[in-house]
C-alpha positions as CSV (number, residue, x, y, z in Angstrom):
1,X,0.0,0.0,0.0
2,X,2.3,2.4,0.8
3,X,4.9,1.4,-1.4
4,X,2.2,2.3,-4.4
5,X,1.3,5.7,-2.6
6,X,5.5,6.4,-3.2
7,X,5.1,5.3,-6.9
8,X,2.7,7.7,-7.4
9,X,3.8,10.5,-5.7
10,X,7.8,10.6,-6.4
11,X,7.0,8.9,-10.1
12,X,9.8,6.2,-9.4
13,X,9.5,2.5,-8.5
14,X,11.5,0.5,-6.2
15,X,13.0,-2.6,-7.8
16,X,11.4,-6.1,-6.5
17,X,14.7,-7.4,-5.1
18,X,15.0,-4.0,-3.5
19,X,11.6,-3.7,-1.8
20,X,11.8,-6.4,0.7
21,X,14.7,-3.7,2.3
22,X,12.5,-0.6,2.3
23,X,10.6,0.3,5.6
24,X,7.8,2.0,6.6
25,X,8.5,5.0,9.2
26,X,5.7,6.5,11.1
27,X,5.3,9.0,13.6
28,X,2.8,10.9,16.1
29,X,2.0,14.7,15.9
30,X,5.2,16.6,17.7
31,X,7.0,13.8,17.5
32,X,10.9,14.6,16.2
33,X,11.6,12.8,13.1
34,X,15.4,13.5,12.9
35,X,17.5,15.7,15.0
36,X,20.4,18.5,14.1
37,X,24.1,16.9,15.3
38,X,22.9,13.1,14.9
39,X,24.1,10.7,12.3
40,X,21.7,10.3,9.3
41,X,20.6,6.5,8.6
42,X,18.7,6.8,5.1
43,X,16.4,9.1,3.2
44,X,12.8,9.5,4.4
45,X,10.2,10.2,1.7
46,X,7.4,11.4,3.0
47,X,3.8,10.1,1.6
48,X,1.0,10.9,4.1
49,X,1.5,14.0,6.5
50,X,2.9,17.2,7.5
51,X,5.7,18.0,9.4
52,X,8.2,21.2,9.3
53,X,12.0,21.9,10.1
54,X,14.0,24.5,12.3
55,X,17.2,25.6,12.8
56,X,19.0,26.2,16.0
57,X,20.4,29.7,16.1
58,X,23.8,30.5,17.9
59,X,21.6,32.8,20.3
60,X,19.4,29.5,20.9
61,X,16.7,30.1,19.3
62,X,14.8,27.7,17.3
63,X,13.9,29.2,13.3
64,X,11.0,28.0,11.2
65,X,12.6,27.0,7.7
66,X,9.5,25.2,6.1
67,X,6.3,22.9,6.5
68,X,6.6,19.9,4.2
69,X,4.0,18.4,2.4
70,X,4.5,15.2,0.1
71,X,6.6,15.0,-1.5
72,X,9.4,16.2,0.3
73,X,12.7,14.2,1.4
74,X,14.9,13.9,4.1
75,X,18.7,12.7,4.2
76,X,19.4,14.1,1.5
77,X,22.1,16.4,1.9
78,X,23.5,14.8,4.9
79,X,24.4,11.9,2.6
80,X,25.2,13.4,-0.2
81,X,27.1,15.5,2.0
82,X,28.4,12.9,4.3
83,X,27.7,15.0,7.7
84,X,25.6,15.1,10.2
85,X,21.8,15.9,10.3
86,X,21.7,19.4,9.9
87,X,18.2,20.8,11.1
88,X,15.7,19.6,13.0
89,X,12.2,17.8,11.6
90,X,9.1,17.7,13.7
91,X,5.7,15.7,13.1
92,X,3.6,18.5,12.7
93,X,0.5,16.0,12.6
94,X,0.6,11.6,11.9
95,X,3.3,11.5,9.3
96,X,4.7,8.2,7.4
97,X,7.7,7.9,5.4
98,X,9.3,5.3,3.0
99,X,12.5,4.8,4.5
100,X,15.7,3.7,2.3
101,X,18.9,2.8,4.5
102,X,21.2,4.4,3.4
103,X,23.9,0.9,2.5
104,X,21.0,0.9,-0.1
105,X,22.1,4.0,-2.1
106,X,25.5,3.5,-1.8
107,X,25.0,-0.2,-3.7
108,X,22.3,0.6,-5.7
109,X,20.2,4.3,-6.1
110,X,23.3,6.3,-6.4
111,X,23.6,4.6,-10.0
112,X,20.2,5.3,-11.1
113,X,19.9,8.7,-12.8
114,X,16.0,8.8,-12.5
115,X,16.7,8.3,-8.5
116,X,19.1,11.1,-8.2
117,X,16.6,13.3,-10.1
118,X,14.6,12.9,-7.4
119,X,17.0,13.9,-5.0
120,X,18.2,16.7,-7.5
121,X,14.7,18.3,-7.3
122,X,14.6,18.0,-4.0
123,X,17.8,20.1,-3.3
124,X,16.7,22.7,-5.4
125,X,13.3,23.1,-3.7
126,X,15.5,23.1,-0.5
127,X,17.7,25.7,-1.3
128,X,14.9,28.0,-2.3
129,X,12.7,27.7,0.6
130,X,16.0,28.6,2.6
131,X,16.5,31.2,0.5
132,X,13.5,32.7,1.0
133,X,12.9,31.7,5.0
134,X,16.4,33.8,5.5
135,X,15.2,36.6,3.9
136,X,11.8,36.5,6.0
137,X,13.3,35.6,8.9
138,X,15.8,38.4,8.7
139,X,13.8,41.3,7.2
140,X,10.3,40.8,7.6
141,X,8.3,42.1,10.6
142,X,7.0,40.2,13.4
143,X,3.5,40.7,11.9
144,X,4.4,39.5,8.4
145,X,5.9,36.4,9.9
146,X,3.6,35.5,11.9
147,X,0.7,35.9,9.4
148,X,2.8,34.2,6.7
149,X,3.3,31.4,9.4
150,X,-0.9,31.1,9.8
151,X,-1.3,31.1,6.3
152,X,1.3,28.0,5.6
153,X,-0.1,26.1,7.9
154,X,-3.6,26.5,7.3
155,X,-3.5,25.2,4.3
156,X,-7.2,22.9,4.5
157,X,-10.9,24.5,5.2
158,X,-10.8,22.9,8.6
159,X,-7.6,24.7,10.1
160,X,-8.8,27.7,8.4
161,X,-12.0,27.8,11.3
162,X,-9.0,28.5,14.3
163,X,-5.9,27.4,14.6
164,X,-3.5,28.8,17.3
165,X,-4.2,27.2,20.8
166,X,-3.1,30.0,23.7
167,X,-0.9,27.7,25.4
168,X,1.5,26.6,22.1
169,X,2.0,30.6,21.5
170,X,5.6,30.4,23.4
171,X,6.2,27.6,20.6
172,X,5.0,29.9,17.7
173,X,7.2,32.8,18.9
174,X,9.7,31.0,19.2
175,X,9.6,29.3,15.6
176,X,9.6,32.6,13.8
177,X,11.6,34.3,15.9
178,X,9.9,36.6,18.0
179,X,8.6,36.4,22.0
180,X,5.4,35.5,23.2
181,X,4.7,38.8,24.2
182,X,5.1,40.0,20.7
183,X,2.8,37.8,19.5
184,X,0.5,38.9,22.1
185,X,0.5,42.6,20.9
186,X,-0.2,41.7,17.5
187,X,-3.1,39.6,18.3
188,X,-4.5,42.3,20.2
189,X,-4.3,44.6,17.0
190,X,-5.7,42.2,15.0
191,X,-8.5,41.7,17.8
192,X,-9.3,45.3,17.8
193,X,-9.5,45.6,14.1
194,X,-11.7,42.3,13.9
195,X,-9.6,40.3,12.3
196,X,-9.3,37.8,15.0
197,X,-11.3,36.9,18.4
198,X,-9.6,35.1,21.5
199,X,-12.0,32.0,22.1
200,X,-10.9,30.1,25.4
201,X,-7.9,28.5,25.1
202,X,-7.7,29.2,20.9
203,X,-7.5,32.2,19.0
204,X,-9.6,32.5,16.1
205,X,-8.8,34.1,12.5
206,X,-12.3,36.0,11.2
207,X,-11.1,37.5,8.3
208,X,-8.1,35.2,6.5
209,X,-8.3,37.5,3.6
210,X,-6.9,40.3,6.1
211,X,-4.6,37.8,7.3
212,X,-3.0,36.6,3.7
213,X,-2.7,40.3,2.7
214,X,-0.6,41.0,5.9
215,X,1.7,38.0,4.8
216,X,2.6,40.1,1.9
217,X,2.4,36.4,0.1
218,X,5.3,34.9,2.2
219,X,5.3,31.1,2.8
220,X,6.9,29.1,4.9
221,X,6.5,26.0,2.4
């Protein structure tokens, strides 16, 4: 089953004597996936799921980079490069992965030209999402970012009702770079103008249009 769901999303089929090798990864919402300074093991192709990646500032701080959808990749550099797992990658809901040790590229994949497509694609996507998350990250304001951050991960009708729960806000801030408090004082702008309502324990976006026009079309994706 989910060997056909990765034929049909990365175009590519894994050889019968080749199969029997390949596992499937899963893992629960929050749950980290891979983590910056640890030794990569294989690439992780992701076919049902969501999750995104950080990177650890020198101040400490923890930068969003991306969400991921399928299809999306990891391992990639850190084999190709032959280091060490450079950012972090968190379950942002259920995910599952096809996983490919990595003894099975170095015998195999990293001989098959429509394979290292794959992975070529993949790098170039990467280094224009960092690209981009850089530039955010460094000259947008808090309120851009933290629309733009919304926006990306609201991405179905139902997250689109409300979305961010009071007591994850310290986790927002600190994703794109900003304090809780700072988040707080936007919120309250936005409450004022009607463009958001505090609801219990959630806040809840009333006008998304207001919200994507704020994001000045930046993604996090």
């Amino acid at each position: 089953m989910e060997l056909n769901q990765f034929t049909v999303i990365y175009n590519y089929s894994i050889s019968n004597n080749l199969g029997k090798e390949i596992r499937i990864r899963t893992y629960k919402s929050q749950e980290y996936i891979l983590t910056a300074g640890e030794e990569i093991d294989g690439f992780y192709f992701l076919i049902n799921g969501r999750y995104f990646v950080s990177s650890q500032e020198i101040t400490g701080k923890e930068l969003l980079l991306r969400y991921c959808l399928p299809p999306a990749v990891m391992g990639d550099i850190e084999i190709l490069e032959g280091g060490l797992i450079q950012s972090n990658c968190i379950a942002a809901e259920p995910c599952t992965f096809v996983f490919v040790p990595k003894w099975i590229y170095e015998k195999e994949l990293k001989y098959d030209a429509v394979f290292m497509q794959i992975l070529l694609k993949e790098l170039a996507y990467k280094l224009r999402t960092c690209t981009i998350s850089s530039r955010v990250n460094a000259l947008s304001p808090t309120n851009v970012r933290l629309a733009a951050f919304l926006c990306t991960i609201a991405s179905d009708s139902d997250s689109r009702a409300s979305y961010l729960l009071t007591n994850n806000m310290e986790e927002t801030a600190a994703l794109i770079g900003t304090t809780k408090r700072h988040i707080n004082r936007i919120l309250k702008q936005w409450t004022d103008q009607e463009i958001a309502e505090r609801e219990k324990d959630e806040i809840r976006i009333l006008q998304w249009d207001k919200v994507e026009e704020i994001s000045e079309g930046v993604r996090f994706e």
